[in-house]
C-alpha positions as CSV (number, residue, x, y, z in Angstrom):
1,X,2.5,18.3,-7.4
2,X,1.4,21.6,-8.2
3,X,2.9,25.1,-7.4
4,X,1.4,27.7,-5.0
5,X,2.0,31.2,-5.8
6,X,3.9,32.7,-3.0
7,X,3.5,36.7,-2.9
8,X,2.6,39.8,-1.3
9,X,1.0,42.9,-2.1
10,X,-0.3,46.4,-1.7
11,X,-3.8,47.5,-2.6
12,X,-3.1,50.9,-4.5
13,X,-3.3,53.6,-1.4
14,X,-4.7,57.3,-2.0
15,X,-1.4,59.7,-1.5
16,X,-0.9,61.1,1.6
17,X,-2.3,65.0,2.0
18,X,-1.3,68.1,4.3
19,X,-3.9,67.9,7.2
20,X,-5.9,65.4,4.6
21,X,-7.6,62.5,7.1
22,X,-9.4,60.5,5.0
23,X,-10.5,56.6,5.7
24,X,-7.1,55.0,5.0
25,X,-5.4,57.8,7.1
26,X,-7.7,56.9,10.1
27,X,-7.2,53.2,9.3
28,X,-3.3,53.7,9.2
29,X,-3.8,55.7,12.2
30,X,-6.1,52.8,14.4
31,X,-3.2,50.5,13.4
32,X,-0.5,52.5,14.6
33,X,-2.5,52.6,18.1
34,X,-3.4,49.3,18.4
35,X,0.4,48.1,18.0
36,X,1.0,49.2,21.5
37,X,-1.4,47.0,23.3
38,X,-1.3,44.0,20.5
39,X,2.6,44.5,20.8
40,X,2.9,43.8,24.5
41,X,0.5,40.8,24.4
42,X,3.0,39.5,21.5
43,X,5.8,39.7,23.7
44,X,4.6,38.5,27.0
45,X,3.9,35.1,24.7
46,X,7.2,35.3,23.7
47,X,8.9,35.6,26.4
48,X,6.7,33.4,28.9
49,X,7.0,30.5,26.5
50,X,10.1,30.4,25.7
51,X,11.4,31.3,29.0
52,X,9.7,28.3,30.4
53,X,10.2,26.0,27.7
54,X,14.0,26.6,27.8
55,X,14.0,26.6,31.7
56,X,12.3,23.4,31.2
57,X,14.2,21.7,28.4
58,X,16.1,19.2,30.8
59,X,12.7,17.8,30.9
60,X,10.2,15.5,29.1
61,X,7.6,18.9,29.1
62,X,10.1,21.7,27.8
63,X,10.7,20.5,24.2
64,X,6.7,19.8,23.9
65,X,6.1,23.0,25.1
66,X,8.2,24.8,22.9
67,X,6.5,22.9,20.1
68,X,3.1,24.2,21.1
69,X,4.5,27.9,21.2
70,X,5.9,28.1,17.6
71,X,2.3,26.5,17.0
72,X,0.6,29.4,18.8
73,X,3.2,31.8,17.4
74,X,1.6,30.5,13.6
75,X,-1.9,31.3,15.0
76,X,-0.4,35.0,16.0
77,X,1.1,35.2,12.4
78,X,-2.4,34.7,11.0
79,X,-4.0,37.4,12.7
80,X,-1.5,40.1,12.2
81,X,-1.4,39.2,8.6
82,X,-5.0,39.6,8.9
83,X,-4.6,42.9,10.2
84,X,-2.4,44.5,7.9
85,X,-4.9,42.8,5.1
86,X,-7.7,45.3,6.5
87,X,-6.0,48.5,8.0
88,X,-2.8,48.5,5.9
89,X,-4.6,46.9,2.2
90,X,-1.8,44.7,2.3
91,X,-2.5,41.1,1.2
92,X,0.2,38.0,2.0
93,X,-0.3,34.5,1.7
94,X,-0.6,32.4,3.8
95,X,3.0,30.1,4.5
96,X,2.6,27.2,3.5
97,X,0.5,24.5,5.8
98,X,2.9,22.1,8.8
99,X,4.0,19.3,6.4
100,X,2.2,15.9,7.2
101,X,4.2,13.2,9.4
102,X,4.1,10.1,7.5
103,X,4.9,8.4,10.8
104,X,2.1,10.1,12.6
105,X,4.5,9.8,15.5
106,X,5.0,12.0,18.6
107,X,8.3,12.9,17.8
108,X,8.3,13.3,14.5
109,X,5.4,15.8,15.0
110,X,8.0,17.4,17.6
111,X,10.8,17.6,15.3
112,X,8.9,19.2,12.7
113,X,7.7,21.7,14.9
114,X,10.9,22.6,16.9
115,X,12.6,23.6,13.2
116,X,9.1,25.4,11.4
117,X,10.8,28.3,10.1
118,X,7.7,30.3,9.9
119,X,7.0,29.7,13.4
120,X,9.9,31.1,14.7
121,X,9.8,34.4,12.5
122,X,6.9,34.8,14.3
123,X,8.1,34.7,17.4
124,X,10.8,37.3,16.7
125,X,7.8,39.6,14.7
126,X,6.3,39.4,17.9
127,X,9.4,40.1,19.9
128,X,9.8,43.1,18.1
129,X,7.0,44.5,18.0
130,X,6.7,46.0,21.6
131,X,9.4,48.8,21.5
132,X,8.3,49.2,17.6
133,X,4.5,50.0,19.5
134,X,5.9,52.0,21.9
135,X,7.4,54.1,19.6
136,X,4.3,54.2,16.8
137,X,1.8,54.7,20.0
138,X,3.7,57.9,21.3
139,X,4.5,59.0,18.1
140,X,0.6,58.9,16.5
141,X,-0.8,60.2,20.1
142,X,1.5,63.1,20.6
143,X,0.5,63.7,16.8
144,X,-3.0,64.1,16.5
145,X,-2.8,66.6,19.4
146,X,0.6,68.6,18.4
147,X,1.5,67.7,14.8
148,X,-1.6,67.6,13.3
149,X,-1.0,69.4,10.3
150,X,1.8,66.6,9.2
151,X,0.5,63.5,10.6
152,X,-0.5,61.7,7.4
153,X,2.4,61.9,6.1
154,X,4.1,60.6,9.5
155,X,1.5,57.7,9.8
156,X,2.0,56.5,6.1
157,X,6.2,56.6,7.1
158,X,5.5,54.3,9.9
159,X,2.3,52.4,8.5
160,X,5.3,51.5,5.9
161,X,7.8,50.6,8.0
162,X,4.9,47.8,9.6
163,X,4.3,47.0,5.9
164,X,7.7,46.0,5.7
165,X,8.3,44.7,8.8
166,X,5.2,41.9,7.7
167,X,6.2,41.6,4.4
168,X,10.1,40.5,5.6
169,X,8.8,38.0,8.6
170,X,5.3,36.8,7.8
171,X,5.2,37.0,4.5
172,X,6.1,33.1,2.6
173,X,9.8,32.3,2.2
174,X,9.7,32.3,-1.4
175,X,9.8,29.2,-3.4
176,X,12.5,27.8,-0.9
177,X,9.9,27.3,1.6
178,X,7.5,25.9,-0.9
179,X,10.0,23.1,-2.1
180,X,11.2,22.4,1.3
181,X,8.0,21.3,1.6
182,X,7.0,19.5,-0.5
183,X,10.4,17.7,-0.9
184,X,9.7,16.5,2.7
185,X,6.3,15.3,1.8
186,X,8.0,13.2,-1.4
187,X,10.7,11.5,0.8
188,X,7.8,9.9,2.8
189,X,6.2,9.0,-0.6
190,X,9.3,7.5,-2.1
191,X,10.0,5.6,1.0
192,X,6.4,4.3,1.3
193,X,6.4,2.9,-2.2
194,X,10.2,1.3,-2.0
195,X,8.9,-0.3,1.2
196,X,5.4,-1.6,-0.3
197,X,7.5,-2.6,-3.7
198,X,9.7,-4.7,-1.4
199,X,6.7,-6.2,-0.1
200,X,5.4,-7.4,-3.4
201,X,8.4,-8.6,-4.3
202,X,8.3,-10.7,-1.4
203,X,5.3,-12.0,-1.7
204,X,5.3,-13.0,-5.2
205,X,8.8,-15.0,-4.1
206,X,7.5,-16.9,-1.4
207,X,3.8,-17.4,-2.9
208,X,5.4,-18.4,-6.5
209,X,8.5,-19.4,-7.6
210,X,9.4,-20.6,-4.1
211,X,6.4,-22.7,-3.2
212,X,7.2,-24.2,-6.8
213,X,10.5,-24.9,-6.2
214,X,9.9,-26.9,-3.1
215,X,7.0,-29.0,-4.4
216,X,9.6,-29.8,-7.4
217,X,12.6,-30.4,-4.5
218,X,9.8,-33.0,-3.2
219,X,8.8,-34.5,-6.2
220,X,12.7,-35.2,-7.2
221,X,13.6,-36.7,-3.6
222,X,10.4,-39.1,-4.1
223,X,11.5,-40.1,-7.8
224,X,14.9,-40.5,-6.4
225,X,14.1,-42.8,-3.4
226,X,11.7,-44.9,-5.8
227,X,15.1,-45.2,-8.1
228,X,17.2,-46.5,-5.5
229,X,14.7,-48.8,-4.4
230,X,14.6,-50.2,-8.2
231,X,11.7,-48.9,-9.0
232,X,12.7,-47.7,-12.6
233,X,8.8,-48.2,-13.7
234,X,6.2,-45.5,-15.2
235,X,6.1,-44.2,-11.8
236,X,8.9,-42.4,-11.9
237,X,9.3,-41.2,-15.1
238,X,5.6,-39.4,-14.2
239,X,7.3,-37.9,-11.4
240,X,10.3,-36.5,-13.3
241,X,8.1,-35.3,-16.6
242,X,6.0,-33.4,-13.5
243,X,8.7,-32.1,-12.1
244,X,10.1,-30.7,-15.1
245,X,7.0,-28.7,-15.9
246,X,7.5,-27.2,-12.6
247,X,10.6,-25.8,-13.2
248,X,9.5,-24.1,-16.7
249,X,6.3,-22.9,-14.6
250,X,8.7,-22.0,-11.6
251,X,11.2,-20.4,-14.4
252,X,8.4,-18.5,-16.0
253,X,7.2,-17.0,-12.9
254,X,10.9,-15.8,-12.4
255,X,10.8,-14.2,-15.6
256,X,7.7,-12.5,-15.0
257,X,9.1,-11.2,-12.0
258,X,12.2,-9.4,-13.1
259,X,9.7,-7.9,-16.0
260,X,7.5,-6.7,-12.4
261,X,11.5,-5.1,-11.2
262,X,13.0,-3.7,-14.4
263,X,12.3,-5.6,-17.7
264,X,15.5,-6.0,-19.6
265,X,13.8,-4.9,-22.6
266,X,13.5,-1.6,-21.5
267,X,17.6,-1.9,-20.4
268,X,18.6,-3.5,-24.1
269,X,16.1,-1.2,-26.3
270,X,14.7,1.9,-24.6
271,X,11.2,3.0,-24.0
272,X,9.9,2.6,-27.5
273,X,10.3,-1.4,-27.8
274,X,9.2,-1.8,-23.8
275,X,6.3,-0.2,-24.5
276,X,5.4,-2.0,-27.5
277,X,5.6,-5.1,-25.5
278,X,2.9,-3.8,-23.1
279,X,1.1,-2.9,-25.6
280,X,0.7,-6.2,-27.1
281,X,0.0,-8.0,-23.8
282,X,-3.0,-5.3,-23.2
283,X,-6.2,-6.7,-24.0
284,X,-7.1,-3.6,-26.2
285,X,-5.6,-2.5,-29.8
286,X,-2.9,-0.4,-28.6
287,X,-1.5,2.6,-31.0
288,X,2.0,3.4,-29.6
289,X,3.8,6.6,-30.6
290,X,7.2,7.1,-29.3
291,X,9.5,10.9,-30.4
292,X,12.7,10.6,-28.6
293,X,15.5,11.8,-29.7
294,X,17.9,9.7,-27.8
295,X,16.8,7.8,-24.3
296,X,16.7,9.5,-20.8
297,X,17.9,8.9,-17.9
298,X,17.5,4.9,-16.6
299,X,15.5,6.1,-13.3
300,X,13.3,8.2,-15.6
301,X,12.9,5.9,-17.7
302,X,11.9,3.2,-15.3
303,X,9.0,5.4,-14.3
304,X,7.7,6.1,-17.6
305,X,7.7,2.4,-18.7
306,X,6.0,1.4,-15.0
307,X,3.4,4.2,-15.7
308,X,2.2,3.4,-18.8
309,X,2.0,-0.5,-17.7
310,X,-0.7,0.5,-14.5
311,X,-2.2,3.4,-17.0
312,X,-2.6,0.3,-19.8
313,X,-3.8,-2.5,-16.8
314,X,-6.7,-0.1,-16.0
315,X,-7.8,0.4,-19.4
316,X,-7.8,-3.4,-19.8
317,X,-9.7,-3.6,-16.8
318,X,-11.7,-0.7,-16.2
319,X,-12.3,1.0,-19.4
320,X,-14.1,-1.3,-21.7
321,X,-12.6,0.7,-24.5
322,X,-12.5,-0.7,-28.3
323,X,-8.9,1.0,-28.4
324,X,-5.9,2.7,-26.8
325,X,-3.0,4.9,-27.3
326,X,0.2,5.8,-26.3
327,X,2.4,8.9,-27.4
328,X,5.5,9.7,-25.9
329,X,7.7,12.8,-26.7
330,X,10.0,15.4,-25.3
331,X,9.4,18.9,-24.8
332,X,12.7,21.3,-23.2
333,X,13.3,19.5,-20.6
334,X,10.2,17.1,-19.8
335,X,9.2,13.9,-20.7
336,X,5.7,13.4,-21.6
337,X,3.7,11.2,-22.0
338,X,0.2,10.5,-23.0
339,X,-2.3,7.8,-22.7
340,X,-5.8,8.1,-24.1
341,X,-8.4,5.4,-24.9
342,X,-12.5,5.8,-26.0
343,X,-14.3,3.8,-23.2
344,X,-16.6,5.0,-21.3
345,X,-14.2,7.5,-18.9
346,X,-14.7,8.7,-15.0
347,X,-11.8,7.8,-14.3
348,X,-10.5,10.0,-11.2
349,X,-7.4,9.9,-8.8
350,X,-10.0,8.5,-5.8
351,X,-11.7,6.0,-8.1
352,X,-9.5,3.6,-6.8
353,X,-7.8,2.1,-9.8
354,X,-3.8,3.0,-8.7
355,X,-4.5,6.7,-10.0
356,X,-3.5,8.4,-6.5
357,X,-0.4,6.1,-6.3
358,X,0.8,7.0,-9.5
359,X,0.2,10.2,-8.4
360,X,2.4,10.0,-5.7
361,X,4.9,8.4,-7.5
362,X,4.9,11.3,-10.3
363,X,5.1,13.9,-7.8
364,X,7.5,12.7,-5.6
365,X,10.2,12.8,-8.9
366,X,8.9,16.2,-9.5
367,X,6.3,15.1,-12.5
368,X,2.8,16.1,-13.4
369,X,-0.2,13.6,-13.4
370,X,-3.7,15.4,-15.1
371,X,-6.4,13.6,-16.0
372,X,-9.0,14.3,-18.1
373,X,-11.9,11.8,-18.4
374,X,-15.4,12.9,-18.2
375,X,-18.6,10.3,-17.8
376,X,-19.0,8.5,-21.0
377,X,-15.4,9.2,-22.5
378,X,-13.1,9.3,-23.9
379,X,-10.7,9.3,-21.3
380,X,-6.9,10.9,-22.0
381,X,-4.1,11.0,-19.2
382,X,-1.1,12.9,-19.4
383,X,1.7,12.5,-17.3
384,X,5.0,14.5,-17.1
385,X,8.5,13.4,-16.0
386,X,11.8,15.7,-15.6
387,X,14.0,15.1,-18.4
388,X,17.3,13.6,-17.8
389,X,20.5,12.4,-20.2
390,X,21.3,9.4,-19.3
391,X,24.6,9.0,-18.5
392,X,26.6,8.3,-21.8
393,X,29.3,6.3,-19.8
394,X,26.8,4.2,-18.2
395,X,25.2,3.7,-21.5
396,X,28.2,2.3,-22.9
């Protein structure tokens, strides 16, 4: 997840000058005229569209239709922002993009449309805007014929009332905008992977331990009709020995599941032993380097142990390094956390190794993922995780 910088500002403009018309005066000044005419398109839009819209909310058209105006109203936004960036030398960003549906459904698309907040400061810029023209239309006319003399200094008075009039509805909404956002973009991701977590668990259930478990349920009713039939012979003894290693395979597979959930060496010792037991299952020589002064938060923790276990699968995998490390530390209020290793590198979140997910999963906690791995090594990935106490009740 990574911060856009949200703000506005105002190429240095020459002072204005008694009877002084240079370029920026005549550019204030073709501004100032062209608010009449752009002014009364702006509010014939808003008014047509959300007359109608409203008139026709009762029906299956008037909410969709509204939705299409705010969209429309963004386009409007753009080009006046677009404006003011060429006759006024002020430059905005751009609000931040219509968040993605995860749902891709029609009225989730309609929801997020009927509350865009920059949409509808649009619609009131535009709304606005025609008595504003009128005024700055009479005003500039009557002026280059009558006032003359003082017109630049009445032209940059008004050119800076539109500056702030684009700066206070078009402009971004600060970071509140930014992290409305993005937090709406994380719920989809957190759902997504609880949902496709769910599923694995799932499957590894009913594709493990359970299929197990009834092939030992079958092998005990056989051994137990052969016994009431009296036949206490080799037989049966073969069947019970088999179905005893059954239930330590079926047992083991639990075991490796509720490592898969939460591994209760990460709940008894912390981060440090956990992953010192992943790195002795890795197929690599793993150094492991843990400064923590005392142990996060569990949910925090939970992500940094499942991180480095996908982070230290891949170098098994993928890497074909001779050796790994892992450092994890604290810094303020972050948890980071470090993975390096020397094979042969170009790794890349759409190399399809997990990277993206982890991604995901970072960002959607408010965390960093970088990596840096160029062709041919070595390849170190840092990931960073908000730092938080775990609870010391909850501990105890």
């Amino acid at each position: 997840m990574t911060a856009r910088a949200l703000s506005s500002s105002t190429s240095p403009l020459p002072p204005a000058r008694f009877a002084g018309y240079d370029r920026q005066t005549w550019k204030e000044i073709a501004h100032l005229l062209v608010n009449l005419p752009l002014g009364v398109a702006g509010f014939v839009y808003v008014v047509a569209t959300l007359a109608t819209g409203g008139a026709l909310a009762v029906t299956v058209v008037g909410l969709p239709l509204l939705a299409g105006a705010l969209l429309g109203a963004r386009l409007l936004g753009r080009a006046e922002r677009a404006r003011a960036r060429k006759l006024l030398g002020l430059r905005i960003d751009e609000p931040s993009p219509m968040p993605k549906q995860r749902g891709h459904g029609f009225f989730s698309w309609l929801w997020s449309s009927l509350k865009d907040p920059v949409g509808w400061r649009t619609m009131l810029y535009s709304f606005m805007r025609l008595p504003w023209g009128v005024l700055t239309f009479a005003v500039t006319l009557v002026g280059l014929f009558v006032l003359w003399p003082v017109l630049p200094y009445l032209v940059r008075g008004l050119t800076n009332a539109d500056r702030a009039m684009v700066r206070g509805l078009l402009s971004p909404s600060d970071e509140l905008e930014r992290r409305i956002v993005e937090l709406e973009s994380d719920r989809g991701v957190v759902v997504d992977t609880a949902a496709a977590d769910l599923r694995r668990i799932e499957r590894d259930l009913h594709d493990g331990a359970q299929a197990r478990l009834v092939a030992l349920a079958m092998g005990l009713g056989l051994a137990k009709e052969k016994l009431l039939e009296g036949q206490a012979d080799d037989t049966v003894a073969a069947m019970v020995d088999e179905a005893h290693g059954e239930v330590k395979l079926a047992l083991q597979e639990l075991r490796d599941l509720a490592r898969g959930i939460h591994p209760a060496v990460l709940t008894d010792r912390g981060l440090d032993a956990a992953l010192s037991s992943l790195a002795a299952r890795c197929t690599v020589p793993v150094k492991v380097t843990a400064d923590l002064p005392h142990r996060p938060a569990a949910a925090i923790e939970g992500i940094a142990y499942f991180t480095v276990s996908e982070l230290l699968q891949n170098v098994s995998k993928h890497s074909g390094a001779r050796s790994a490390s892992v450092d994890v530390w604290r810094a303020d209020q972050r948890l980071l956390i470090q993975v390096g290793d020397d094979g042969r590198g170009g790794a890349s979140l759409d190399g399809g190794t997990g990277m993206a997910g982890l991604a995901d999963r970072l960002g959607a906690v408010d965390g960093l993922f970088v990596i840096e791995s160029p062709q041919g090594g070595p390849t170190t990935i840092t990931a960073e995780l908000p730092w938080r106490d775990r609870d010391r009740a909850a501990q105890a």
